[in-house]
Backbone as CSV, one residue per row, in Angstrom:
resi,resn,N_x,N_y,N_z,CA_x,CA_y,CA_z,C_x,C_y,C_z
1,UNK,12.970,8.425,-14.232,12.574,8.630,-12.847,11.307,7.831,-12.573
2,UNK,11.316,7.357,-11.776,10.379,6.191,-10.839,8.918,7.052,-11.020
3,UNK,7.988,6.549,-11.272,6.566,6.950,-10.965,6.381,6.850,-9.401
4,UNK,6.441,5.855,-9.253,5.991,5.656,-7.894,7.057,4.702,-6.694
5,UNK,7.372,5.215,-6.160,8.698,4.744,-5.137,8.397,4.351,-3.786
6,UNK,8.712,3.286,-3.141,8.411,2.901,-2.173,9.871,2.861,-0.687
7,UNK,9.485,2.983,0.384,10.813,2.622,1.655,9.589,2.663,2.943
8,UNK,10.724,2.203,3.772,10.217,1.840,4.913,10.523,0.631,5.348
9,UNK,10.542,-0.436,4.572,10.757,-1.681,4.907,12.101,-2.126,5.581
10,UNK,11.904,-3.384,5.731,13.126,-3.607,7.310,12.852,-5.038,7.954
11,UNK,13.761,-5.211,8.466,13.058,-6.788,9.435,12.850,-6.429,11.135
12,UNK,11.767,-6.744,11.358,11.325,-6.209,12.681,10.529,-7.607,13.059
13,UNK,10.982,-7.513,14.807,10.274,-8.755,15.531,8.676,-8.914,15.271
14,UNK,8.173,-10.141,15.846,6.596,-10.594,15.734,6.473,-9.423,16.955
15,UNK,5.038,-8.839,16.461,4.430,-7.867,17.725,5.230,-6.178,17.478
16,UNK,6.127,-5.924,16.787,6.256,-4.937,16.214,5.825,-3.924,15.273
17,UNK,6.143,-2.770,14.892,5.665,-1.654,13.611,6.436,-1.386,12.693
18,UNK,6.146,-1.322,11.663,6.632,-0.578,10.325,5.727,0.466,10.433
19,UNK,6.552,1.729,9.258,5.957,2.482,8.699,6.257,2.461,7.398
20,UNK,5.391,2.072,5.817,5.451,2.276,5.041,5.203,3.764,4.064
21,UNK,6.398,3.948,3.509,6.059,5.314,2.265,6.162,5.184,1.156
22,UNK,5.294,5.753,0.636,4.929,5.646,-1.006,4.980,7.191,-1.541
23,UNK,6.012,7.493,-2.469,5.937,9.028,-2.881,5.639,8.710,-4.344
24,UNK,4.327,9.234,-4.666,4.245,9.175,-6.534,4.219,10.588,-7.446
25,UNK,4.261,10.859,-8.024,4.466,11.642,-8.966,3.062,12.858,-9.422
26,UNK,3.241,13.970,-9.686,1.990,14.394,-9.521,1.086,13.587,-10.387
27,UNK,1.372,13.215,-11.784,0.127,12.813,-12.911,-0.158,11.231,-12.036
28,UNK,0.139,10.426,-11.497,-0.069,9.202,-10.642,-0.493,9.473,-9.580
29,UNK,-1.170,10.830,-8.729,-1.366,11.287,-7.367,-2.655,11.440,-7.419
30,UNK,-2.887,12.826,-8.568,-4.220,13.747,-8.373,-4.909,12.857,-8.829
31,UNK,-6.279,12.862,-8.060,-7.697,11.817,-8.469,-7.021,10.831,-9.153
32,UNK,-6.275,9.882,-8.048,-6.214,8.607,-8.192,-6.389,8.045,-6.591
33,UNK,-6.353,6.605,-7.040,-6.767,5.298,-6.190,-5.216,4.521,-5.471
34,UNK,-4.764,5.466,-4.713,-3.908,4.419,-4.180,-3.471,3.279,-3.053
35,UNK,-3.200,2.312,-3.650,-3.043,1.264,-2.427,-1.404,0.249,-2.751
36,UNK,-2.047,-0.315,-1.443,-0.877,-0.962,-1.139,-1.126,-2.623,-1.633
37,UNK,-0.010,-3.083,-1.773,0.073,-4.696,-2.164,0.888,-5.362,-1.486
38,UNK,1.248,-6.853,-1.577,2.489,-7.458,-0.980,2.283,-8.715,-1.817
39,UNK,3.377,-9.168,-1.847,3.537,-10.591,-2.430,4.209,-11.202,-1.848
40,UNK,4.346,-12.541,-1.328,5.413,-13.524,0.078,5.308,-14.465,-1.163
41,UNK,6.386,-15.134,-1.149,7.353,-16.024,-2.237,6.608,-17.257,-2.431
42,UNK,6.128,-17.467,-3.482,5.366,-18.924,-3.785,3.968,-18.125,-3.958
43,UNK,3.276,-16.998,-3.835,1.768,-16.494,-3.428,1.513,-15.535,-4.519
44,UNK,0.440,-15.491,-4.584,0.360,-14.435,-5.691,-0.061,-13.072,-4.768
45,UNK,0.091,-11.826,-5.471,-0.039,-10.680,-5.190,-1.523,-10.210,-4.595
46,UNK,-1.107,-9.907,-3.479,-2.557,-9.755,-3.212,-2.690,-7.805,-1.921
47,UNK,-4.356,-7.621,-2.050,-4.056,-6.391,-1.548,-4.084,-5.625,-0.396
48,UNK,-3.816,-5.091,0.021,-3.436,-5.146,1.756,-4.487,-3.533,1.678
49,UNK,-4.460,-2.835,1.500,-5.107,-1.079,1.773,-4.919,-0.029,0.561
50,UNK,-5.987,0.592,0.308,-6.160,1.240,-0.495,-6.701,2.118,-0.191
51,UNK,-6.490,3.682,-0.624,-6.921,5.063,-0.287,-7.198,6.129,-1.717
52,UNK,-8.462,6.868,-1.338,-8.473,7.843,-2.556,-8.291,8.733,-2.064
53,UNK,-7.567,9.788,-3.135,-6.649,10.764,-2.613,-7.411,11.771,-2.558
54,UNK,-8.498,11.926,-3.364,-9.550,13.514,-3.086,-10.459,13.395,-2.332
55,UNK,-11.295,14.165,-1.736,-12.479,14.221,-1.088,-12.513,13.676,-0.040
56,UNK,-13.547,12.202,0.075,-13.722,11.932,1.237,-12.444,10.948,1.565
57,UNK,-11.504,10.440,0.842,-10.737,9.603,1.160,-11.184,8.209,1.633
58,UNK,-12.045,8.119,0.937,-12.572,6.391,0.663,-11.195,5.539,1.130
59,UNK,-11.758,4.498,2.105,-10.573,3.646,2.165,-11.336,2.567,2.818
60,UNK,-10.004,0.833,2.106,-10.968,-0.172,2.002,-9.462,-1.286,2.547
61,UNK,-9.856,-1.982,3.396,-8.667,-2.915,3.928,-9.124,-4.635,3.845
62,UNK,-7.872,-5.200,3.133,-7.811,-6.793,3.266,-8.201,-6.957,5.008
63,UNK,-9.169,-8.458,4.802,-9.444,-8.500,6.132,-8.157,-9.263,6.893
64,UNK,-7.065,-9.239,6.504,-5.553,-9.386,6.836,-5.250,-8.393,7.592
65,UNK,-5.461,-7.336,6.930,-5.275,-5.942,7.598,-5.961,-4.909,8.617
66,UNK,-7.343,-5.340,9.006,-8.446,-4.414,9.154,-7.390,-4.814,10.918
67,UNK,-7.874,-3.644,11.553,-7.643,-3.480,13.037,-6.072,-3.490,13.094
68,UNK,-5.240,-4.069,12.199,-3.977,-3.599,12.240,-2.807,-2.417,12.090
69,UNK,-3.440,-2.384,10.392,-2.743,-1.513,9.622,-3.575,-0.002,9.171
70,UNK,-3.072,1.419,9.431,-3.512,1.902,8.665,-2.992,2.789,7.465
71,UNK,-4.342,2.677,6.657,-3.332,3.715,5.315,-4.113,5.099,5.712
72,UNK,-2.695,5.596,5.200,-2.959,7.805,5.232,-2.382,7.758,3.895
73,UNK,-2.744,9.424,3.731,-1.755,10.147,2.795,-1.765,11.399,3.425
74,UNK,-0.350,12.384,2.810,0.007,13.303,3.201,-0.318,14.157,1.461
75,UNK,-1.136,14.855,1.015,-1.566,14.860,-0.227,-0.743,15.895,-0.842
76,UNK,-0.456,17.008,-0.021,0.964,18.286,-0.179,2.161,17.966,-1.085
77,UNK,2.635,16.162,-0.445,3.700,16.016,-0.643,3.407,14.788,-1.439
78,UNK,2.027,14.496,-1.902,2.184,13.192,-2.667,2.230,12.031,-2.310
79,UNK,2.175,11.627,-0.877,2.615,10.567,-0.722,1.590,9.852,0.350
80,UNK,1.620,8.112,0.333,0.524,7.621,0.707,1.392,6.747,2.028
81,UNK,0.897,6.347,3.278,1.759,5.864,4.286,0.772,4.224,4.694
82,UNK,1.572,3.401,4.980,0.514,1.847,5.697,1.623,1.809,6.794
83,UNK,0.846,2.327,7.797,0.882,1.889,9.035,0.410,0.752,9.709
84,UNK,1.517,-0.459,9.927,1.510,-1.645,10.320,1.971,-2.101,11.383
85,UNK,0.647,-2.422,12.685,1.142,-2.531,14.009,1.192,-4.217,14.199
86,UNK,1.724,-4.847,15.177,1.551,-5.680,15.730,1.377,-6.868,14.703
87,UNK,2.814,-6.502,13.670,3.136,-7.649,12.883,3.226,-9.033,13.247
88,UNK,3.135,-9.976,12.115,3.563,-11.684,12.728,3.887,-12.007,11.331
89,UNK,4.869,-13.565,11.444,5.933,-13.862,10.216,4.708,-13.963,8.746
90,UNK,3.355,-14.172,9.018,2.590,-14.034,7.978,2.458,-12.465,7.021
91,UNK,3.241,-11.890,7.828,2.906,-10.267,7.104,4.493,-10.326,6.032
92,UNK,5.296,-11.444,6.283,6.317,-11.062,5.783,6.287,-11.213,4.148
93,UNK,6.555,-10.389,3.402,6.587,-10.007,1.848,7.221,-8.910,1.249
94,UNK,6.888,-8.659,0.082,7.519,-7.478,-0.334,6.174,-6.666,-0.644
95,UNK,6.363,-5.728,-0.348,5.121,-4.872,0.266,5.018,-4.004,-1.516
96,UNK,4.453,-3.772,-2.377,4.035,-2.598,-3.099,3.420,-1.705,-3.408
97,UNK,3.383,-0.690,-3.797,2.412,0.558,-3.721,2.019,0.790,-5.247
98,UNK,1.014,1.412,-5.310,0.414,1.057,-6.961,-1.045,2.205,-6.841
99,UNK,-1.031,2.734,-8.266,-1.685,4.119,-8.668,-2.809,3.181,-9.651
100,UNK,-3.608,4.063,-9.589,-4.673,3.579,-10.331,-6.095,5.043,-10.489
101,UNK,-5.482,5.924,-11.854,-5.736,6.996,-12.296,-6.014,7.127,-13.901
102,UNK,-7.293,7.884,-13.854,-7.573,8.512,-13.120,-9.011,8.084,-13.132
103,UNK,-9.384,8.303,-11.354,-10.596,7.555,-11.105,-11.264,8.624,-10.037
104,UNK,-12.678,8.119,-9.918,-13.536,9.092,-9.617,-13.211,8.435,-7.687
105,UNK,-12.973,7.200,-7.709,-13.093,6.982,-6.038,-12.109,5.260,-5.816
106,UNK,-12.079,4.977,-4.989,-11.606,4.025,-4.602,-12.507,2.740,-4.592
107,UNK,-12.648,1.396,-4.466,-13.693,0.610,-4.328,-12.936,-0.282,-3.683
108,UNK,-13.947,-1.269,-2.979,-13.634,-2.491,-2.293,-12.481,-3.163,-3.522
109,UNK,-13.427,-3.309,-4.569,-12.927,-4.314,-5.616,-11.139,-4.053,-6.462
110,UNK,-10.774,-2.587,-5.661,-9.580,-2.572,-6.095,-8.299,-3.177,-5.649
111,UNK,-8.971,-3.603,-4.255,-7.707,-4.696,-3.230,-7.890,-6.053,-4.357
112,UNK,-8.232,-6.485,-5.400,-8.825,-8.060,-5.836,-8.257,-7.459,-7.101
113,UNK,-8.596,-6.221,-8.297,-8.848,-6.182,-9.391,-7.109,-6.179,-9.572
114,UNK,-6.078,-6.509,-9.455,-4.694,-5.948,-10.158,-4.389,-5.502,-11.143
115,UNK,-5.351,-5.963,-12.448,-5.224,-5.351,-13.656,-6.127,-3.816,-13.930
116,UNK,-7.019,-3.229,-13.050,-6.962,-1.596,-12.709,-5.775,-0.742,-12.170
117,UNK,-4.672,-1.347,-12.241,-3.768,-0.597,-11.862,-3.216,0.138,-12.731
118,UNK,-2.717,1.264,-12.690,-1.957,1.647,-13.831,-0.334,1.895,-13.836
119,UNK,0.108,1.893,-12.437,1.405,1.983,-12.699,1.412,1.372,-10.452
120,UNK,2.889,0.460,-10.868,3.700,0.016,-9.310,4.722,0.490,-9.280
121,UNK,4.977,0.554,-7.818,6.779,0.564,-7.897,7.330,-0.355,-7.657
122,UNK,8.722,-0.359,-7.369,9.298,-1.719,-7.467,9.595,-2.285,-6.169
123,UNK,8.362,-2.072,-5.122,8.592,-2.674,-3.825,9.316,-2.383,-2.482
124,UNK,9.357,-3.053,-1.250,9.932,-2.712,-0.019,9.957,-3.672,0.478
125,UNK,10.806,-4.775,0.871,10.600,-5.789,1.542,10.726,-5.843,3.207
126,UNK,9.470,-6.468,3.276,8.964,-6.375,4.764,9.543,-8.097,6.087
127,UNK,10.527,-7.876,6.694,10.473,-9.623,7.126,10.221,-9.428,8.675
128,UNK,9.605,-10.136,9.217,8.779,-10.464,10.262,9.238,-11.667,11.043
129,UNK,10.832,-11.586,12.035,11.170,-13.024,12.335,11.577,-12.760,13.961
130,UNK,11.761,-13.762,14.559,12.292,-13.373,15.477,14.033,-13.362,15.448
């Protein structure tokens, strides 16, 4: 069974929304760091929003993302959401979600660090065309 599972994805016009979901597992949930990733074909992986799941809910966005997208979690049920408005064909990738536990908080440096991760899932692909 999947640690961490991703849906939502879809092809939707330029100027449209997704809603991304990420459901992880309890030992990948509690006091961890989760965020989101994407990778578009030829590019390397890079990080779109990241959220900590206790307390204050520290959260830190690619400046790709800032004023666009936001990340939640629903913490009951485990699961972390990137809300993405007013897409364009540059957002198009395969979107991933990724745990990084167990940690005291979230940091800027976790959208950059990929090797703090401790466990992904295997993606959602996002396309952005007209």
């Amino acid at each position: 069974q999947a640690l961490i599972q991703e849906s939502g994805g879809g092809s939707v016009q330029p100027g449209g929304s997704l809603r991304l979901s990420c459901k992880a597992s309890a030992s990948s949930y509690d006091g961890a760091c989760m965020g989101w990733f994407r990778q578009a074909p030829g590019k390397e992986r890079e990080g779109v929003a990241v959220i900590y799941t206790r307390g204050t809910e520290d959260t830190y966005y690619a400046d790709s993302a800032k004023d666009r997208f936001i990340i939640s979690q629903d913490a009951a049920k485990r699961m972390v959401f990137l809300q993405m408005n007013n897409l364009s064909p540059d957002d198009t990738a395969m979107y991933y979600c990724a745990a990084e536990y167990p940690t005291s908080t979230c940091y800027d440096l976790h959208l950059t660090r990929l090797g703090w991760w401790n466990e992904w899932g295997q993606g959602t692909q996002v396309t952005v065309s007209t």
